[in-house]
N, C-alpha and C positions, 0 to 999 in steps of 0.2 A: 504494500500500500504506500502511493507517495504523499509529498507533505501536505498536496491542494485536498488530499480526501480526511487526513485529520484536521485542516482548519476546518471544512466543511464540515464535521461531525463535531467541532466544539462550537461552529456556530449555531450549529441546531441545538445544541446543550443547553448553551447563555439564552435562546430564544424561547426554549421549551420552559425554563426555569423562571425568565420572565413572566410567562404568561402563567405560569403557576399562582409565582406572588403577585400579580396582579389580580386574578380572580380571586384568590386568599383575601387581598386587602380590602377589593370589591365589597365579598362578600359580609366582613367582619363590619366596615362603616357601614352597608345599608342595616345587619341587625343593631348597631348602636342608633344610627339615626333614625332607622324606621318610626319608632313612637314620638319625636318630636315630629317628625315630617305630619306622623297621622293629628297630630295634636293642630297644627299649622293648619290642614286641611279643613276642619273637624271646624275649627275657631272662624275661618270666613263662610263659611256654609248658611243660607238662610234656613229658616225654622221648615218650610217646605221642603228643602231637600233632603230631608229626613228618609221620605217617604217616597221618594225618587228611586224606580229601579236603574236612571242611568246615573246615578252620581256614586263615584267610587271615591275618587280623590279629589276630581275639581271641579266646583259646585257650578252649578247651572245658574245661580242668583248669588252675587258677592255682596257678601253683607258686614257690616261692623256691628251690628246689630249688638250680638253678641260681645264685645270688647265693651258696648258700653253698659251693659247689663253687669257686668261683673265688676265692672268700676262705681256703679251704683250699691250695688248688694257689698260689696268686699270695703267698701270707702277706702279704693286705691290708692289714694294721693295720701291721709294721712298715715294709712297701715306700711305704705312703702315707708316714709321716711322714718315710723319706728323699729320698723325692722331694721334700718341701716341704722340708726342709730345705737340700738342694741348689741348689733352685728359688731359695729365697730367699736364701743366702748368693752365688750369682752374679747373681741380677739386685740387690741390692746394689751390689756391688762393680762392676756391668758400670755402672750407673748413673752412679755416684760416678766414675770413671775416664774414660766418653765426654761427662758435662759438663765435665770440667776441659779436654778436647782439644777439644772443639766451642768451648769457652769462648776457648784459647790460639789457635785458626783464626779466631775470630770476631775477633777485640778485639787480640789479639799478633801484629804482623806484625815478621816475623822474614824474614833468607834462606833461602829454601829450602821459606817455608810454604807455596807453591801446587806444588809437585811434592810436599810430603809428604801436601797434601790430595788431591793424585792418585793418590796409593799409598793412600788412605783407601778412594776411590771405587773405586779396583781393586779391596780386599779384597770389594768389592758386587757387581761382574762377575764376577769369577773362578771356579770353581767351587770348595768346601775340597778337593774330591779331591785334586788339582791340588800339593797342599801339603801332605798329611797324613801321608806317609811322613817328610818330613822331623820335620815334627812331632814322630810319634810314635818317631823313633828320636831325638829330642831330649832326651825326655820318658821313655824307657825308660834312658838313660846320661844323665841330669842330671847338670853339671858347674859352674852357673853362670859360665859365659864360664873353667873350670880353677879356680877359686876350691876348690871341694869337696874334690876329687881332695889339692889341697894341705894340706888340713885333716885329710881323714880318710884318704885313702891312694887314697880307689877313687868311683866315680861314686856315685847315689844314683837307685834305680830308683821313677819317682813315679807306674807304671800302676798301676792298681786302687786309686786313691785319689781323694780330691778334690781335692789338688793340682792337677792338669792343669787343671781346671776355672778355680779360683783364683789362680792362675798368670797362666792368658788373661783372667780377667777386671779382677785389676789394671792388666792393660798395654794394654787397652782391644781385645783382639785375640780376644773371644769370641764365639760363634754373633751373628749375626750385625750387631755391632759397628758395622762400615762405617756401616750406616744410622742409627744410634743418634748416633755423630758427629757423623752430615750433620745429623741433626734440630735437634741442639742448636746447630749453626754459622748452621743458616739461622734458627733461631728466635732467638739470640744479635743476630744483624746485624741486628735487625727492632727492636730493643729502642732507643730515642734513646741518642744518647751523652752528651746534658747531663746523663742520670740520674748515670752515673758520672763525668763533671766536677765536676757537682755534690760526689760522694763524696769524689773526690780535693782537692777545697778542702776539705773539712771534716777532713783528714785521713788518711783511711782511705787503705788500700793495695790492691793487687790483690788478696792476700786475703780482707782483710775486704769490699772492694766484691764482690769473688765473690758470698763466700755471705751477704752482709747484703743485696745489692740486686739481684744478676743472678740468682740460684738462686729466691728467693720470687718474682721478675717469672718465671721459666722453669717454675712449674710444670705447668702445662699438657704442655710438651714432658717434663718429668721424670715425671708421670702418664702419657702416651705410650708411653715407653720404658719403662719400671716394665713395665705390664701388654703391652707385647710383650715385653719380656725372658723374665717370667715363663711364658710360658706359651709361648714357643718354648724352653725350657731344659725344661720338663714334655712335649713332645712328641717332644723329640730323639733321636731314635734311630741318628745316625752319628755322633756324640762319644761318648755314652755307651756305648754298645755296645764302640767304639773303645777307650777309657778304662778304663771297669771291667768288670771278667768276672766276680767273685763278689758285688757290693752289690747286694741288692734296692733297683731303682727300678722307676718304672712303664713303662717303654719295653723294657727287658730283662725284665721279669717276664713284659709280656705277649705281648713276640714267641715266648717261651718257652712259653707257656701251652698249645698244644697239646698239643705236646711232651711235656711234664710230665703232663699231663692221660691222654695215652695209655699212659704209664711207670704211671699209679694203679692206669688200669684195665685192666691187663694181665693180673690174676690174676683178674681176671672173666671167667664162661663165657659170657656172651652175647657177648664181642669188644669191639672196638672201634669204634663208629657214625662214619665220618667225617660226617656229618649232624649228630650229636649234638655231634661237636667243636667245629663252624664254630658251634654254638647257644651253646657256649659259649663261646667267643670272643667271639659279638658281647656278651655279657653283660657280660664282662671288657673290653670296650672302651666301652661303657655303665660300666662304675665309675671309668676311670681316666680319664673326660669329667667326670663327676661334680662333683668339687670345681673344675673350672674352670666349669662352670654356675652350680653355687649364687656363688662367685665376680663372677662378672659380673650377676648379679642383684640385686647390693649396690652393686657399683660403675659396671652400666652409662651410668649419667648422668654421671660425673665423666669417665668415658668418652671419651662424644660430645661433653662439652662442652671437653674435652680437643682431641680430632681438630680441631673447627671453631675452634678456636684456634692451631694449630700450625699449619693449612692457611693463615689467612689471614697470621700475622705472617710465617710462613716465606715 
């Protein structure tokens, strides 16, 4: 066999293998996107296309109908801004609190630090069920260790606030924390130690070498945690639920959304369409996807470039 029949059988290789991983990648994006695409479709649909045997995907009557239905029932406008506000004041504070402890595992060896880091790795196994009565009758008779009671006579009750949220997320013991930790302990211990030799001859303390030399080297893992904080604290729906029972956010608004929806159109004579609900549901979960899209579309790159950083020093 001469050399033109092996290049021709490695180009058939590299071409066969292409179209492999291209049908592979094909097929992996359309089952991730498929349920937004259908959500997308589902949300411009008029109330008639329901019942349309020609609409599969793209409605016969384009309607907003629906987007404004759900900014009426959900009260979009304020429910978005306390979600982001919520969002952001605990993946803050979750941040700030799991690199100090990632930082005190990584660098601070102390008695006791590989059993408390095993109660770290617990809080990641466990399930919150497991823990949440205590919690939350913690949290409904606040007393700070009697400190309260001695002050002002009587406990201090901190559901339906953001307390509870801020609470856990100073003490590094928020959704889920555990991992936030670990991230910063393995990314910490990956870091040379001459940086901070270095520091401590020049003077600097555990402080200032902190946040002068180990926090700007840890961005990557602090980028990391950032954008999972954020958007497990926007999708949470067993704390907040838990938590607050009258704030508009977007996990309570929209597990409500039927609900609510059926109470509008209750004084309508044509009933109530369970068809019609699930239509608007998926709309209402198309909006509160939303600002985590356009979101990731800004930051996707700081992202990835993030993940393949933490992977390799961790």
């Amino acid at each position: 066999m001469n050399y033109n029949n092996f290049t021709s059988i490695d180009h058939w290789k590299k071409w066969l293998w292409a179209t492999i991983r291209f049908v592979l990648i094909l097929g992996l994006s359309f089952i991730i996107l498929y349920p937004v695409l259908q959500k997308i479709s589902t949300a411009f649909k008029h109330k008639s296309d329901l019942y349309s045997p020609n609409v599969i995907w793209i409605p016969e009557k384009f309607s907003i109908d629906n987007f404004k239905e759900v900014t009426r029932v959900m009260d979009y406008g304020a429910t978005l801004w306390n979600t982001v506000s919520l969002s952001s004041i605990t993946t803050i504070l979750t941040v700030i609190s799991c690199a100090l402890a990632g930082y005190g595992f990584a660098r601070l060896k102390f008695r006791g630090s590989n059993i408390l880091f095993g109660g770290v790795i617990l809080t990641i196994l466990v399930p919150p069920t497991t823990i949440l009565i205590p919690i939350y009758m913690n949290l409904k008779d606040f007393t700070l260790m009697g400190i309260i009671p001695l002050i002002t006579g009587k406990s201090v009750n901190l559901l339906d606030s953001y307390w509870p949220f801020i609470l856990t997320s100073i003490t590094g013991n928020s959704l889920k924390a555990g991992l936030y930790i670990f991230i910063f302990r393995q990314f910490f211990r990956g870091i040379p130690k001459e940086i901070e030799e270095a520091a401590y001859i020049d003077g600097a303390g555990i402080g200032k070498t902190f946040t002068r030399i180990m926090i700007p080297n840890a961005l990557p893992a602090v980028i990391t945690t950032t954008l999972f904080s954020f958007v497990w604290q926007w999708n949470d729906s067993f704390y907040t639920t838990t938590y607050l029972t009258s704030s508009k956010v977007m996990s309570t608004q929209l597990s409500s959304l039927p609900y609510n929806l059926a109470i509008r159109l209750e004084d309508d004579t044509s009933g109530v369409d369970p068809f019609y609900l699930s239509m608007v549901q998926d709309t209402g979960i198309l909006l509160s996807i939303l600002p985590l899209i356009i979101i990731y579309l800004f930051v996707q790159r700081y992202f990835v470039e993030s993940i393949e950083r933490t992977g390799i020093v961790g």
